[in-house]
N, C-alpha and C positions, 0 to 999 in steps of 0.2 A: 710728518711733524705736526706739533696741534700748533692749535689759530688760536691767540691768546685771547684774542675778541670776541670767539665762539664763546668762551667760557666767563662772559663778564656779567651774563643774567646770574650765574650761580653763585660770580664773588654774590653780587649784590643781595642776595636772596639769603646766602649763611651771614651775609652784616648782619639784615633784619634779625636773622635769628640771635644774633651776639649780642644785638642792641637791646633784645628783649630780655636778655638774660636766659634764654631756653637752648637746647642743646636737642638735635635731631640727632635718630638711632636710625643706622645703616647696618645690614648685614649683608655678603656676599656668597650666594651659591653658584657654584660650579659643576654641570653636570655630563656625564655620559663618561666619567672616569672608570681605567679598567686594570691597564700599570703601566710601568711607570715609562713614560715617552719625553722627547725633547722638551715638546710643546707644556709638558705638564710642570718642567723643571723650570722653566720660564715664568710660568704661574705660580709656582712656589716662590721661583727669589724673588717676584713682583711684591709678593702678598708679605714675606717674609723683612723683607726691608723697609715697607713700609707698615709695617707691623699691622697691617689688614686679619683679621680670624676668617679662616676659609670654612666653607662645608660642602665636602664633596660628596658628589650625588653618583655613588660607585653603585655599577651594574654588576650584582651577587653571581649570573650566569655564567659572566665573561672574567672573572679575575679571579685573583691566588694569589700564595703568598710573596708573589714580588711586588706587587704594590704594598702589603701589609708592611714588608721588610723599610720599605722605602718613605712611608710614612710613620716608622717608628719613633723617628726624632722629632716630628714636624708637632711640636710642642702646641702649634696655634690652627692646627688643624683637625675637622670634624668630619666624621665621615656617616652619611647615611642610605638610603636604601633607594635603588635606581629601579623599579619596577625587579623582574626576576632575568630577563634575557635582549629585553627594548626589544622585541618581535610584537609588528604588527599582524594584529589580528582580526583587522576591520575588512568591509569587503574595499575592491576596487574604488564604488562613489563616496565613502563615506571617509571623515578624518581619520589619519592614523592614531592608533589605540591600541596598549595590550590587556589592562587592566577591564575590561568591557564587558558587554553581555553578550560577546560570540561566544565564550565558550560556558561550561557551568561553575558557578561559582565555585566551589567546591577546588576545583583545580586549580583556578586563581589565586583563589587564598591560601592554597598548599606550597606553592611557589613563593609566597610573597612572606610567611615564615619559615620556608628552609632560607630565603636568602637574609631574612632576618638574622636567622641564629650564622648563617653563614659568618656574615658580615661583624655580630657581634663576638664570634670567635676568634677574627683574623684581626681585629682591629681592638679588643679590650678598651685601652685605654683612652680612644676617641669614638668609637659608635656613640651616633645619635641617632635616638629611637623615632624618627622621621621617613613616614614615606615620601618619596618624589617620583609622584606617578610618570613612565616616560610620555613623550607629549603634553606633559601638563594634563591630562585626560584622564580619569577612573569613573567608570558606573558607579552613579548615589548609591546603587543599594549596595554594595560593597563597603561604603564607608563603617556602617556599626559593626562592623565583624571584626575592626582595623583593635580597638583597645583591645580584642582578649588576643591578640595576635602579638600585644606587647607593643605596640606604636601609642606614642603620646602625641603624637600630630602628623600632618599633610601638608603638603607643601605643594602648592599649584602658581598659577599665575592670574598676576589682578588682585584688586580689594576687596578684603575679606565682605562678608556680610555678618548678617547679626543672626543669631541662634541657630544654627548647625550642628550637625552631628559630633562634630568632632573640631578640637584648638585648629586653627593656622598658622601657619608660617608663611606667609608666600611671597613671591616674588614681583616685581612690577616696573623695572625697566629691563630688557631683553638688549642686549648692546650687538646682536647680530641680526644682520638684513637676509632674511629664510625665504623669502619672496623676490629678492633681486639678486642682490650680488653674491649672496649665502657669505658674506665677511662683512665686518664692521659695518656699523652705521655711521652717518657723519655726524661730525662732533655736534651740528647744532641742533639737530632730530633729540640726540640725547640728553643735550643740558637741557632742553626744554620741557622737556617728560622731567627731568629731575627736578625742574623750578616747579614745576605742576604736581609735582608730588607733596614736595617740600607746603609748597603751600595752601595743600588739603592739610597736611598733617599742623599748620601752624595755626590753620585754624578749628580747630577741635580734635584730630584723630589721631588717636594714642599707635597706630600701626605700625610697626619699624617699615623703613623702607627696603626691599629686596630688588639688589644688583644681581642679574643673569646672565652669564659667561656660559661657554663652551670650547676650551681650551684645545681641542683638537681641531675646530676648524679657525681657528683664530688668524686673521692678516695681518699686514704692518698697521693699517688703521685701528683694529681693534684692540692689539696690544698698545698703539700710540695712546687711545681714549685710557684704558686704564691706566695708563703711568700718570698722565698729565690726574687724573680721578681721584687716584691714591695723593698725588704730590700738593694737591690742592685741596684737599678733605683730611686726611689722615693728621697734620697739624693744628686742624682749624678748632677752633675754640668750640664753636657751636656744633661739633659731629663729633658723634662716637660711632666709632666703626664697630660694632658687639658681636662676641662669640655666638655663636646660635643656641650653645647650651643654657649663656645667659638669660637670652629672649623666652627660651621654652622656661624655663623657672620661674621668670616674670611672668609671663604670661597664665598661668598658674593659680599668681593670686589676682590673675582679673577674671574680669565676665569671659564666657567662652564665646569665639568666635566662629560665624559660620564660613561655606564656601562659594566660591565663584570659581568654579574650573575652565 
């Protein structure tokens, strides 16, 4: 159950924002989707009822037309490109990476537009032209090769930086413990990253903020954190929860951003 006193930095933090009159942009990605499972149906009513816009970070290797079937109707939902197979390629000492410079570019990038056009054939009317490298990780020098591949941005974790290769989207609170428990984090690890986001962004940076889910290892706690997330942000004056299609069109007409992988 959540602690409603965990969550009293965050009222106070969307006041300020109310008070000010400004209004903080939230979007939500969900990745390592393949088809369609309990856990994922759970994540849709979640998101669906509180009318959250999803984007799911579907791996091209591993899925087929029953996920396409089953996000046919999911009206608020986006679906983008999950590396080609999430197969590490790094050695034993090094971070997991598929995207990397073990193998030759060439075959990287060859994976990373079949599962493009995969993706954009099974999914028509929600493909978003976003990579989301697995691990958050892709070799720099892979990134300029990403536009003629047909990707309009990348999607990693952390605050963007300034003049990069290529748009961002990314993400910046991570609501599962991958070092401990591999489930939820406690509720007050994550309002407190969210007030610390909130108020980089309140005072000068135009960044949406990105919510990081993984739906298949989800516990009671970390589906508890997003219910109580959605039930406290989703009505609140000063948040918009934004399609991700939105953000990439916005983004658009600003400066382009760089990366921090």
């Amino acid at each position: 159950m959540s602690d409603g006193i965990a969550w009293d930095p965050l009222h106070r933090e969307l006041d300020r924002w109310q008070a000010a009159g400004r209004v903080a942009r939230f979007w939500l990605r969900d990745d390592d989707a393949v088809e369609p499972t309990p856990d994922l149906e759970t994540l849709l009513a979640l998101t669906g009822e509180s009318g959250v816009p999803l984007a799911l970070a579907v791996i091209p290797g591993l899925t087929g037309e029953a996920l396409a079937l089953r996000l046919a109707e999911e009206a608020g939902v986006a679906v983008s490109v999950h590396g080609w197979s999430h197969t590490n390629y790094a050695g034993p000492e090094r971070k997991k990476q598929e995207l990397g410079g073990d193998r030759p570019a060439g075959a990287v990038l060859g994976e990373l537009g079949e599962g493009f056009r995969l993706l954009e054939r099974l999914h028509p009317a929600r493909f978003l032209p976003v990579l989301v490298p697995p691990w958050n990780r892709i070799d720099a020098t892979l990134i300029p090769a990403l536009p003629g591949l047909g990707f309009a941005a990348l999607s990693v974790y952390g605050r963007a930086k300034q003049d990069g290769p290529m748009p961002l989207l990314n993400t910046h609170v991570d609501i599962i413990d991958w070092h401990g428990t591999r489930g939820g984090r406690s509720e007050a690890e994550l309002v407190a990253e969210l007030v610390a986001e909130l108020d980089d962004r309140f005072a000068g940076s135009d960044e949406p903020i990105g919510v990081l889910t993984h739906h298949l290892v989800h516990d009671a706690a970390a589906w508890d954190f997003l219910s109580a997330l959605f039930a406290m942000t989703a009505p609140h004056p000063a948040v918009c929860w934004s399609p991700a299609s939105a953000l990439l069109k916005a983004q658009a007409r600003e400066p382009v951003q760089g990366t921090r992988a």
